[in-house]
SEKE-237210 format. One record per residue (C-alpha): residue number from 0; chain; x, y, z; residue in one letter. Coordinates in steps of 0.001 Angstrom, whole numbers. Example, Ala and Ser with C-alpha at 12.3 -4.5 7.8 and 13.67 -1.06 7.14 Angstrom:
2
<atom nr="0" kette="A" xx="12300" yy="-4500" zz="7800" rest="A"/>
<atom nr="1" kette="A" xx="13670" yy="-1060" zz="7140" rest="S"/>
end
This chain:
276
<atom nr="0" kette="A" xx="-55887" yy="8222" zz="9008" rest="X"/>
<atom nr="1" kette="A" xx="-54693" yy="11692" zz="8002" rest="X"/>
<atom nr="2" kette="A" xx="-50870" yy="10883" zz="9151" rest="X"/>
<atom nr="3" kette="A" xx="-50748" yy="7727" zz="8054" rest="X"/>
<atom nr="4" kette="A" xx="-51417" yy="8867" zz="3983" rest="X"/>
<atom nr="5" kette="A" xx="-49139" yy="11990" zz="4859" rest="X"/>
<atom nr="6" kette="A" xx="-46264" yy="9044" zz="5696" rest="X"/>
<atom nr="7" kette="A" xx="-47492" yy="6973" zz="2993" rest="X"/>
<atom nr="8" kette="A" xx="-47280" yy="9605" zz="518" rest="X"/>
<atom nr="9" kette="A" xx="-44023" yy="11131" zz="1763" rest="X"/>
<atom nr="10" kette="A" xx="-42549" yy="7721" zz="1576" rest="X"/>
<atom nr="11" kette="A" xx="-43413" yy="7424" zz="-1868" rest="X"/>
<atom nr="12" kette="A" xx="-41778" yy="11212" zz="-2945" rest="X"/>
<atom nr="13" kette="A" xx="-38765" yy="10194" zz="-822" rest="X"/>
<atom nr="14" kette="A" xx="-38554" yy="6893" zz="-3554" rest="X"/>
<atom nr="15" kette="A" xx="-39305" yy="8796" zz="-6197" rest="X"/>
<atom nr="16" kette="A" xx="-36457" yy="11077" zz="-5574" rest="X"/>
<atom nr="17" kette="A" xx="-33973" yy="8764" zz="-4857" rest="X"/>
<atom nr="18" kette="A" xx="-35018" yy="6938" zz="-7782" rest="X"/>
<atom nr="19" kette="A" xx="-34079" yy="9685" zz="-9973" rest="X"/>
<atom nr="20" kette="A" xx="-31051" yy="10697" zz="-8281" rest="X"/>
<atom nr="21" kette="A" xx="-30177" yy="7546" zz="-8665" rest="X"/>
<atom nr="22" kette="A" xx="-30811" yy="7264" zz="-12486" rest="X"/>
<atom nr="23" kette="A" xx="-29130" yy="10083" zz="-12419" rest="X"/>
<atom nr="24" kette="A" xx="-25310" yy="8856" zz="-11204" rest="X"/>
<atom nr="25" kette="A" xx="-26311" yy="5112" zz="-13143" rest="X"/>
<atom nr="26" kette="A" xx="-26944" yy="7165" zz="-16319" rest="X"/>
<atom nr="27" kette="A" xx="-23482" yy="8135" zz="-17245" rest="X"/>
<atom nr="28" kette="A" xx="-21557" yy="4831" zz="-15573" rest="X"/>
<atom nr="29" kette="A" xx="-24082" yy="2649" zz="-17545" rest="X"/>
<atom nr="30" kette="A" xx="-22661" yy="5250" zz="-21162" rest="X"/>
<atom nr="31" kette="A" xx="-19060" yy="4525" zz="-19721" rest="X"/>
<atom nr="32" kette="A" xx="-19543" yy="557" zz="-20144" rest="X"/>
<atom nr="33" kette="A" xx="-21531" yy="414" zz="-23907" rest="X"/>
<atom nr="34" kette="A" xx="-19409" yy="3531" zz="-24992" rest="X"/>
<atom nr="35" kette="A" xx="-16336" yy="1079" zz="-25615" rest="X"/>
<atom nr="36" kette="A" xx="-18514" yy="-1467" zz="-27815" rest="X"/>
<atom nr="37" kette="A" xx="-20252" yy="1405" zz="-30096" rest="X"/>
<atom nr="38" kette="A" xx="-19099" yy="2456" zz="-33408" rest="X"/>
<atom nr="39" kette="A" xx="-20375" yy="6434" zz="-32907" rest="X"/>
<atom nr="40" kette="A" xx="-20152" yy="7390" zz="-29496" rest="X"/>
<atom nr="41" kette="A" xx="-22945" yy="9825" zz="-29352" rest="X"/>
<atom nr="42" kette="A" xx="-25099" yy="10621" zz="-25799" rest="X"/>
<atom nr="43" kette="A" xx="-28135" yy="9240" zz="-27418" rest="X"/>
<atom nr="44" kette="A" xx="-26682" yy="5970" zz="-28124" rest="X"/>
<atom nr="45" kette="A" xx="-26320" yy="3554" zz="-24910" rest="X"/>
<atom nr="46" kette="A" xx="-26499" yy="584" zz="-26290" rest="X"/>
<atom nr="47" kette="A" xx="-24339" yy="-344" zz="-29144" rest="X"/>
<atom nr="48" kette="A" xx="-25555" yy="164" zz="-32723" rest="X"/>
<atom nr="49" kette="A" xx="-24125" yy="-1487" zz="-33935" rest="X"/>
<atom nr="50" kette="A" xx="-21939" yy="-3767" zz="-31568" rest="X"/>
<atom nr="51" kette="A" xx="-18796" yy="-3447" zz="-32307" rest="X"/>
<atom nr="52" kette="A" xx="-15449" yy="-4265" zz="-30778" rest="X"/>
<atom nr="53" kette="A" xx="-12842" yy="-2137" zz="-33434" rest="X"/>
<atom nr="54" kette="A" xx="-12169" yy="540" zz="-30300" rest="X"/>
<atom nr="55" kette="A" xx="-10632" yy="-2492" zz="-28136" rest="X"/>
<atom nr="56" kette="A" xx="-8609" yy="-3780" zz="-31288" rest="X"/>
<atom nr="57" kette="A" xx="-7237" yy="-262" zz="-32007" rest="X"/>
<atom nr="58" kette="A" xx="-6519" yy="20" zz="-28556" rest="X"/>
<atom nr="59" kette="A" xx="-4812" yy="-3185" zz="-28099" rest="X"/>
<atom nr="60" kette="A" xx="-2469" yy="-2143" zz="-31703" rest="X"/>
<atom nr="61" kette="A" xx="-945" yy="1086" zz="-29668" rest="X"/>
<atom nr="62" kette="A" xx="1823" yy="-211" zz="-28044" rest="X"/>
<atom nr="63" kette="A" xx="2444" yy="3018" zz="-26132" rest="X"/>
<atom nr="64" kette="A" xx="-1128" yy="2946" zz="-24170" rest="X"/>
<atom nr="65" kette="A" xx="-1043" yy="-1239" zz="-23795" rest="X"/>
<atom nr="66" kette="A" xx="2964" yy="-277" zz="-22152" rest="X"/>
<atom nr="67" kette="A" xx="1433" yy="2257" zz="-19637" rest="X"/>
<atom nr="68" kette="A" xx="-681" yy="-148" zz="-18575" rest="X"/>
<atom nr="69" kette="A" xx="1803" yy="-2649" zz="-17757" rest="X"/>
<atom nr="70" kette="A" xx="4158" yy="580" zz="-16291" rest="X"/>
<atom nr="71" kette="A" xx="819" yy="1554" zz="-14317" rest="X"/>
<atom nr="72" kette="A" xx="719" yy="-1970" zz="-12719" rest="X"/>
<atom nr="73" kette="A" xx="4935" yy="-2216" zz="-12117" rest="X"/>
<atom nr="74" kette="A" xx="3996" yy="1247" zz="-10082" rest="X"/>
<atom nr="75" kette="A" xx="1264" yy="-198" zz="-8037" rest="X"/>
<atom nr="76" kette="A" xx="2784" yy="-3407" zz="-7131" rest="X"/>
<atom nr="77" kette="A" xx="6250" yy="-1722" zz="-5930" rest="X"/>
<atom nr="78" kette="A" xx="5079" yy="767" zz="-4332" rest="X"/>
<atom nr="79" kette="A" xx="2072" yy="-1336" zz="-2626" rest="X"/>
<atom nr="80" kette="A" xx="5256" yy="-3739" zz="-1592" rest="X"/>
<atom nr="81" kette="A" xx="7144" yy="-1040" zz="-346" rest="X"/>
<atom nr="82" kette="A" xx="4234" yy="662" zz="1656" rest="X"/>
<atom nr="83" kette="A" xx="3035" yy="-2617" zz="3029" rest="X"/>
<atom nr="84" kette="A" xx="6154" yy="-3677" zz="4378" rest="X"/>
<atom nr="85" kette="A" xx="7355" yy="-343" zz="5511" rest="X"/>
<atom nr="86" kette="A" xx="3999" yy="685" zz="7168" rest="X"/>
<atom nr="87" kette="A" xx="3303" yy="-2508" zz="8845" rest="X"/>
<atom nr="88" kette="A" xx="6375" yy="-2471" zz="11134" rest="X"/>
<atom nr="89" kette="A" xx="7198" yy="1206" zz="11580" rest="X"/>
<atom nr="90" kette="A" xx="3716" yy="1372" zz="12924" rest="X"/>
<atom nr="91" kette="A" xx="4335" yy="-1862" zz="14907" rest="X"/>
<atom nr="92" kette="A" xx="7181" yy="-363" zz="16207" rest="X"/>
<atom nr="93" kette="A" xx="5897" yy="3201" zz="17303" rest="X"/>
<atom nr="94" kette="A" xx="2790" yy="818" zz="18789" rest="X"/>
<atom nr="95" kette="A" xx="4837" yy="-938" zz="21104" rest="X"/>
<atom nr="96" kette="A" xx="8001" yy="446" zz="21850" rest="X"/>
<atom nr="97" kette="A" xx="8187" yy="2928" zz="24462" rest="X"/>
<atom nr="98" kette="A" xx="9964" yy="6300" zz="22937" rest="X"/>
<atom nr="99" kette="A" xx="9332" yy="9378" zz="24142" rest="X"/>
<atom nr="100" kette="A" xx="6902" yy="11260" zz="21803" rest="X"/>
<atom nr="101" kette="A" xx="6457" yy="9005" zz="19578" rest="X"/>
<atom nr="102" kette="A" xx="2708" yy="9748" zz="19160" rest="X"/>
<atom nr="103" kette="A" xx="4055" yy="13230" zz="18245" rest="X"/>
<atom nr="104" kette="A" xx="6203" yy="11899" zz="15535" rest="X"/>
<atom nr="105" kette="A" xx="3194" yy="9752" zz="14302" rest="X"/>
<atom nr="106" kette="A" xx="1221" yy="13276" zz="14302" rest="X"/>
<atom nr="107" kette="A" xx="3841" yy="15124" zz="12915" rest="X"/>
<atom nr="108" kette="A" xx="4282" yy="13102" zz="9727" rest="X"/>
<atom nr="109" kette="A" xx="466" yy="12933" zz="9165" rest="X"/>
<atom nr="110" kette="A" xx="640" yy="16080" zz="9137" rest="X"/>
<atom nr="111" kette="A" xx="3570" yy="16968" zz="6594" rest="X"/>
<atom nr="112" kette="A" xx="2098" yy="14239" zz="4051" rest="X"/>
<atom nr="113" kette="A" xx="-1184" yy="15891" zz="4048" rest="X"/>
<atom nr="114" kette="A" xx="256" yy="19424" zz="3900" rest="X"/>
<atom nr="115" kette="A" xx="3006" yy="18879" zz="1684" rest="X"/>
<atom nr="116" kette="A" xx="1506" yy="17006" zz="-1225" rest="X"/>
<atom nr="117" kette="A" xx="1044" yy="17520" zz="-4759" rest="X"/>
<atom nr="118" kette="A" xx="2131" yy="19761" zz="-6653" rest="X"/>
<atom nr="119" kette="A" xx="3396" yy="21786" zz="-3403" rest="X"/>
<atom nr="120" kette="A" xx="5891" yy="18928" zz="-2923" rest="X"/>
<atom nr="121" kette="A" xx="7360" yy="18142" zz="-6759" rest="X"/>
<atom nr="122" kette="A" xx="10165" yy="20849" zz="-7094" rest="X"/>
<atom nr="123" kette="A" xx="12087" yy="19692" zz="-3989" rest="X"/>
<atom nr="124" kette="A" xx="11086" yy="15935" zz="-4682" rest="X"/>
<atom nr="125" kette="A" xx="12378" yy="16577" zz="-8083" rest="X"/>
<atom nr="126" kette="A" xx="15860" yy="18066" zz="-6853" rest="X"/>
<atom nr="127" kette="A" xx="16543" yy="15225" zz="-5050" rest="X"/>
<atom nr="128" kette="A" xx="15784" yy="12464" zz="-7111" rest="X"/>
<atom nr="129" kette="A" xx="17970" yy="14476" zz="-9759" rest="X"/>
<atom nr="130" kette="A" xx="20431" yy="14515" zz="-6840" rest="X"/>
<atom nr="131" kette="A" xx="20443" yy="11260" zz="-6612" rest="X"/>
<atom nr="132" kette="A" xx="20562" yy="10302" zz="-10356" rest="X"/>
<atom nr="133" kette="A" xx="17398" yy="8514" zz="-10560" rest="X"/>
<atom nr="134" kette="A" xx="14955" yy="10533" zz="-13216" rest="X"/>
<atom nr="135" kette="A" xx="13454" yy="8781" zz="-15718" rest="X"/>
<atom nr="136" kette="A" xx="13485" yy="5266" zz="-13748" rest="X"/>
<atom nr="137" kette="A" xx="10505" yy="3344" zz="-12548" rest="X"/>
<atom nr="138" kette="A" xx="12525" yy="2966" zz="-9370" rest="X"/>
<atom nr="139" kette="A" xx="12090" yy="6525" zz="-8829" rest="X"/>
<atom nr="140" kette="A" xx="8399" yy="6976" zz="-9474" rest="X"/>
<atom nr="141" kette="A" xx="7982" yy="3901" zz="-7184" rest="X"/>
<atom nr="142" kette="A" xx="10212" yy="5364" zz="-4131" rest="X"/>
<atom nr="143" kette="A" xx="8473" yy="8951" zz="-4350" rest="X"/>
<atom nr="144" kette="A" xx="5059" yy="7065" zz="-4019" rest="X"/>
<atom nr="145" kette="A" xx="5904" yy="4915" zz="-1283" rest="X"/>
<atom nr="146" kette="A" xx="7127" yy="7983" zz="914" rest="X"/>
<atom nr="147" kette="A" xx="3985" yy="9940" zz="32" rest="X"/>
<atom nr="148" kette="A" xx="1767" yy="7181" zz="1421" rest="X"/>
<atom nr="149" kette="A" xx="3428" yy="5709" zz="4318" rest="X"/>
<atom nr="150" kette="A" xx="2912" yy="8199" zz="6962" rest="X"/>
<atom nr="151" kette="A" xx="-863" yy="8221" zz="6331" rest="X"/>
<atom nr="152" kette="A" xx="-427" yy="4395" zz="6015" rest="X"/>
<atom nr="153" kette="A" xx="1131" yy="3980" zz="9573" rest="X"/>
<atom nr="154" kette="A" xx="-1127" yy="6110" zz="11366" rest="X"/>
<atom nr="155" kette="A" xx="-4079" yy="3786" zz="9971" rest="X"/>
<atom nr="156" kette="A" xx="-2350" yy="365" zz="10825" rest="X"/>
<atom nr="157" kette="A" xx="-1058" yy="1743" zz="14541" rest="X"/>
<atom nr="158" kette="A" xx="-4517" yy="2391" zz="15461" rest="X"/>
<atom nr="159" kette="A" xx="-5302" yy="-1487" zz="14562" rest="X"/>
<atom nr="160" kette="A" xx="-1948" yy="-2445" zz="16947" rest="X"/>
<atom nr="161" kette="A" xx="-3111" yy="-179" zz="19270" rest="X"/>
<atom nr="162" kette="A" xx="-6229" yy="-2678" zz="19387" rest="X"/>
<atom nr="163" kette="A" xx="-4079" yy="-5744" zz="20262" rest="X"/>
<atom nr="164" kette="A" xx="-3614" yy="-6451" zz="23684" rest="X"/>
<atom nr="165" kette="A" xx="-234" yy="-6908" zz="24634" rest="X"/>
<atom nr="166" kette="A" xx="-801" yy="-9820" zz="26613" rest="X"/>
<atom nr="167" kette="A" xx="-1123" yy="-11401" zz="23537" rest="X"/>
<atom nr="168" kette="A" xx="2586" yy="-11092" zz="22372" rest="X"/>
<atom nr="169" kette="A" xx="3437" yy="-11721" zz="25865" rest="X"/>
<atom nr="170" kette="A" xx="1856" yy="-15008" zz="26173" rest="X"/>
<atom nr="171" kette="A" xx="3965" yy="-16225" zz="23376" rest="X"/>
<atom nr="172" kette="A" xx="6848" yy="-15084" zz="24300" rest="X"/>
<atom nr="173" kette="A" xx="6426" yy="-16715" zz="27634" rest="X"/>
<atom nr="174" kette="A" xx="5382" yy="-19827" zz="26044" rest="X"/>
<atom nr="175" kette="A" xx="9208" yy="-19267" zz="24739" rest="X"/>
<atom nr="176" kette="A" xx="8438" yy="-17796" zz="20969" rest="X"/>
<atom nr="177" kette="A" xx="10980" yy="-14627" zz="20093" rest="X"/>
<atom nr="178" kette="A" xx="9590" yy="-11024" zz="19711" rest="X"/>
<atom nr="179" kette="A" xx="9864" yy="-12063" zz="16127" rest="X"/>
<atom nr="180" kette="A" xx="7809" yy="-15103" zz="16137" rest="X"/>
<atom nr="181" kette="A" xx="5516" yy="-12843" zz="18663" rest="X"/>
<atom nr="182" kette="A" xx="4889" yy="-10721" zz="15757" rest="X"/>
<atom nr="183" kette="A" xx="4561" yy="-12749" zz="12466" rest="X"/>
<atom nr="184" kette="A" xx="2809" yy="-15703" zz="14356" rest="X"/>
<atom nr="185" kette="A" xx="601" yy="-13187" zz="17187" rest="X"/>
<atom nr="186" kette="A" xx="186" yy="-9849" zz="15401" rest="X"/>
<atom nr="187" kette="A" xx="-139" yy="-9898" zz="11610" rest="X"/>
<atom nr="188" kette="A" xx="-2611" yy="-12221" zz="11568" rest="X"/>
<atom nr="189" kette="A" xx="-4375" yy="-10050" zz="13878" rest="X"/>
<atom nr="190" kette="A" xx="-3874" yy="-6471" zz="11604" rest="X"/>
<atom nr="191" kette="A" xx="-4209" yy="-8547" zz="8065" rest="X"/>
<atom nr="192" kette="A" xx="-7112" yy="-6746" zz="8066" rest="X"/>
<atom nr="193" kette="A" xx="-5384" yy="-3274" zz="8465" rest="X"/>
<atom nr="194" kette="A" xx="-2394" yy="-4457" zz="6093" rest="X"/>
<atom nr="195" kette="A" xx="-5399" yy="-4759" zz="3467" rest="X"/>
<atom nr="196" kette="A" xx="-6466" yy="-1765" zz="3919" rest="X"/>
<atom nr="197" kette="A" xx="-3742" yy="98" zz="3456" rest="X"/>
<atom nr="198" kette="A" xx="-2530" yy="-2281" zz="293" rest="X"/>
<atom nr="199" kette="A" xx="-6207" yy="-1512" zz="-1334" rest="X"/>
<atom nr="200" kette="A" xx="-6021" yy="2558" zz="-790" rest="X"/>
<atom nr="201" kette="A" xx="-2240" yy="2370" zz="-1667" rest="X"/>
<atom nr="202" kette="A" xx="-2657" yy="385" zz="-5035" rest="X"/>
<atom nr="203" kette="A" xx="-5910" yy="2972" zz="-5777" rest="X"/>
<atom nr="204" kette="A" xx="-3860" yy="6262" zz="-5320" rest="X"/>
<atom nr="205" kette="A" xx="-486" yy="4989" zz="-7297" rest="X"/>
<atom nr="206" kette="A" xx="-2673" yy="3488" zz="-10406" rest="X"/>
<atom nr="207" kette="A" xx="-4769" yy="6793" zz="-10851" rest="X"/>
<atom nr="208" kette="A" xx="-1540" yy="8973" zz="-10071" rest="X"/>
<atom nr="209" kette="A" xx="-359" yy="11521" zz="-13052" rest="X"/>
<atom nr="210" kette="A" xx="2058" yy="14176" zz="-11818" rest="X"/>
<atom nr="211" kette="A" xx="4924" yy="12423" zz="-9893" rest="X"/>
<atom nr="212" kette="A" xx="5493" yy="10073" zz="-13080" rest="X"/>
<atom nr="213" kette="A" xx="4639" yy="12823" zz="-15558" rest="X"/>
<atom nr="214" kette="A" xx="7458" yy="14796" zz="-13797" rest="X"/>
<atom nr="215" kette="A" xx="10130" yy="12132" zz="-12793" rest="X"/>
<atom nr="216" kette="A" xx="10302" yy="10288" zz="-16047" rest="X"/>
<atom nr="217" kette="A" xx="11390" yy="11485" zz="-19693" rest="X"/>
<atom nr="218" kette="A" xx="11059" yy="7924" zz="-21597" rest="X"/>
<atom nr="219" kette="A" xx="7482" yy="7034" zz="-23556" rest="X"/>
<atom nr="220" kette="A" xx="7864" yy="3711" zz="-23077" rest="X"/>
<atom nr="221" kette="A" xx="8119" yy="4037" zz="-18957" rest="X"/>
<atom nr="222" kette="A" xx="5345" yy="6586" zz="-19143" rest="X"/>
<atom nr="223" kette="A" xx="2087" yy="5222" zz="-17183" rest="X"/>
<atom nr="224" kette="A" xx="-1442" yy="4361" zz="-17951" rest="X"/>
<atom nr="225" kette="A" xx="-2581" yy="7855" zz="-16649" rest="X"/>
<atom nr="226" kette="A" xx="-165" yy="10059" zz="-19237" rest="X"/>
<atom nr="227" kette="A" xx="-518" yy="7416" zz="-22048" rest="X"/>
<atom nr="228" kette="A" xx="-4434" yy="8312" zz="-21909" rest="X"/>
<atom nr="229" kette="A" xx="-3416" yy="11713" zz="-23860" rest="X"/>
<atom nr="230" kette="A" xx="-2689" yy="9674" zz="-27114" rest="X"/>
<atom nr="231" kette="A" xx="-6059" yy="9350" zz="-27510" rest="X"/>
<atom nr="232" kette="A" xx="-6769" yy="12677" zz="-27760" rest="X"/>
<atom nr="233" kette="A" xx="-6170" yy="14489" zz="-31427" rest="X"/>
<atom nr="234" kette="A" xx="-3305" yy="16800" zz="-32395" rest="X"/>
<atom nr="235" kette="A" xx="-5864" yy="19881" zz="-31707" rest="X"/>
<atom nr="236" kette="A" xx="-6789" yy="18688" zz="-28287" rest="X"/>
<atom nr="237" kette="A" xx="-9768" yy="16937" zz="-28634" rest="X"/>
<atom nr="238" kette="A" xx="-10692" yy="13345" zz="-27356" rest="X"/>
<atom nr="239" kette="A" xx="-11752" yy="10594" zz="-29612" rest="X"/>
<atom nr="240" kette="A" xx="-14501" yy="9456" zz="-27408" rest="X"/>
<atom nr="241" kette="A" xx="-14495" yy="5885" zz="-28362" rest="X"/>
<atom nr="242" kette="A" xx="-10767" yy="4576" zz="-28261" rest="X"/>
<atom nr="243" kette="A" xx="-10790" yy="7011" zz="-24738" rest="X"/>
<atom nr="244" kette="A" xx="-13763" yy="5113" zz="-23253" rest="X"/>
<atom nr="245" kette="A" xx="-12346" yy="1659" zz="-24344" rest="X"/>
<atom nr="246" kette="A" xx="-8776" yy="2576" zz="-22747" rest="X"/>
<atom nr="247" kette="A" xx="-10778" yy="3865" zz="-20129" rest="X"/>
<atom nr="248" kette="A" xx="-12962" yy="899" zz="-19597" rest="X"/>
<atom nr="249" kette="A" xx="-9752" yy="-1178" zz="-19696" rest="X"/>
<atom nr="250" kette="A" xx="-8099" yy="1185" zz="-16990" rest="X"/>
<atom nr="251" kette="A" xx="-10489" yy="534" zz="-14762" rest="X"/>
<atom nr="252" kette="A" xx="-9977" yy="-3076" zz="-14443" rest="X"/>
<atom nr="253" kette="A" xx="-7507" yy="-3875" zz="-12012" rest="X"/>
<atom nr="254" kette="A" xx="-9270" yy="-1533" zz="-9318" rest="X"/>
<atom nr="255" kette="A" xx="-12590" yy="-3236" zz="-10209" rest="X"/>
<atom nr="256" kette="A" xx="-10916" yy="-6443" zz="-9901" rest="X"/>
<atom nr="257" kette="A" xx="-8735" yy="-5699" zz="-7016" rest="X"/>
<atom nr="258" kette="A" xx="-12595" yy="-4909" zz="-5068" rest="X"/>
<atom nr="259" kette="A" xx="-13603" yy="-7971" zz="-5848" rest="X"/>
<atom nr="260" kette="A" xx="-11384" yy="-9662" zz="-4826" rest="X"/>
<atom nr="261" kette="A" xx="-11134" yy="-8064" zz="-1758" rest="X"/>
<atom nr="262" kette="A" xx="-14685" yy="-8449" zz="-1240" rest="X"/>
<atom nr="263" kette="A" xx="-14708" yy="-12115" zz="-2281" rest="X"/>
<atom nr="264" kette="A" xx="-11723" yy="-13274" zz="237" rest="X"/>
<atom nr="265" kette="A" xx="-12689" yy="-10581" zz="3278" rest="X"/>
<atom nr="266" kette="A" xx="-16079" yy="-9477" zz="2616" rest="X"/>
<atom nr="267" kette="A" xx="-14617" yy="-6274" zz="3669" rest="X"/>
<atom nr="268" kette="A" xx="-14962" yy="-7347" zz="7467" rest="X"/>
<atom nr="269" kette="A" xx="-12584" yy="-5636" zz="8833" rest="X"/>
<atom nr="270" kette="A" xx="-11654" yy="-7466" zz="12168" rest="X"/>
<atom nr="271" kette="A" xx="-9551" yy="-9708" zz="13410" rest="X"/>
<atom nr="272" kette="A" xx="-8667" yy="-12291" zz="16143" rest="X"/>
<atom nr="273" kette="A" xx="-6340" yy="-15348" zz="17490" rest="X"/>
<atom nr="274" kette="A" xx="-7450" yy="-18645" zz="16802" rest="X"/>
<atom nr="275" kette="A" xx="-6953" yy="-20859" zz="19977" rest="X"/>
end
């Protein structure tokens, strides 16, 4: 009888605790969402007294924050094009051809896109995109993105070719398809999956970068959502709480919606297979 209250007790403290850990972490997201509807955005006042939606109007009258926005999403998309594409058959490639050391190349750039990153990486990047005449384009921004991610992004999708059989492509090719038809008609619908993966975490780091498009362009109106945030702050530094949270709120959007989404049409299973 003893152990049983001891569980039954220590069940309850465990609830307890995660209840208010959990209050905890809800506490501030639930002061993100009414922020953006509240006249005086004060700590003590979650819900909106009274509602009002003046922030989003304001917001929606600077033309500079609703353009980074739309620069934010021209970043995403191209570079999410750019990485898809470019991932999904250099890693096919390295899967199945059969060069020497290629699993050392794989390795290799892994490792240079996780050591050289950042900040670390801007003054050469810069050089050569001066080099090359391309600052202040969107082009730019979007190239410089796409060559951060896609090593990282083809050592995720080869380990999902690695989990095709060959004798999959094989069988089609026998059955008298090309090694092109093999792969568009045999293998991509197999690593969709992976190909979503790698879209969803590409799209996520490009719309919440800063630095590479702070750097790379000089025009305001090319700026993105993530430096068009700072007109929101005063000229002495300090934020106007409710025009940030509303930009804010709006920010956050497309990655909400993006999740659902994503949720909605895979349900985040991750797998795949051939239909007979």
């Amino acid at each position: 009888m003893g152990d049983y209250f001891s569980r039954y007790f220590t069940r309850i403290g465990f609830s307890v605790l995660a209840s208010i850990i959990g209050a905890l972490f809800a506490l501030p997201l639930i002061w993100f969402l009414f922020a953006p509807f509240n006249a005086r955005a004060e700590l003590g006042l979650a819900i909106p007294d009274p509602f009002t939606l003046s922030n989003f109007v304001t917001v929606f009258n600077n033309a500079f924050a609703i353009r980074g926005l739309w620069n934010s999403l021209l970043h995403s998309v191209g570079g999410v094009i750019l990485v898809g594409i470019g991932a999904t058959l250099a890693a096919y490639a390295l899967s199945r051809s059969n060069l020497p050391g290629k699993r050392a190349v794989t390795y290799t750039l892994l490792l240079f896109s996780s050591v050289v990153s950042g900040s670390a990486a801007m003054v050469p990047i810069f050089l050569i995109i001066n080099s090359m005449g391309l600052i202040d384009t969107h082009f730019a921004v979007i190239l410089v993105f796409a060559g951060g991610l896609l090593p990282t992004a083809m050592f995720i999708l080869r380990d999902f070719i690695d989990g095709i059989p060959r004798s999959y492509e094989e069988s089609a090719m026998v059955a008298g398809a090309s090694p092109v038809q093999s792969f568009f008609d045999v293998a991509l619908p197999v690593i969709r999956p992976g190909v979503v993966v790698i879209v969803v975490w590409s799209f996520v780091n490009i719309w919440g970068s800063f630095l590479i498009p702070f750097i790379l362009l000089r025009s305001s109106d090319k700026m993105p959502a993530a430096v068009a945030i700072y007109s929101f702050y005063s000229e002495a530094g300090t934020p106007i709480v409710t025009l940030l949270a509303a930009y804010a709120l709006l920010y956050s959007l497309p990655v909400i919606g993006l999740y659902l989404f994503v949720s909605w049409r895979f349900g985040f299973r991750f797998f795949g297979g051939i239909k007979a």
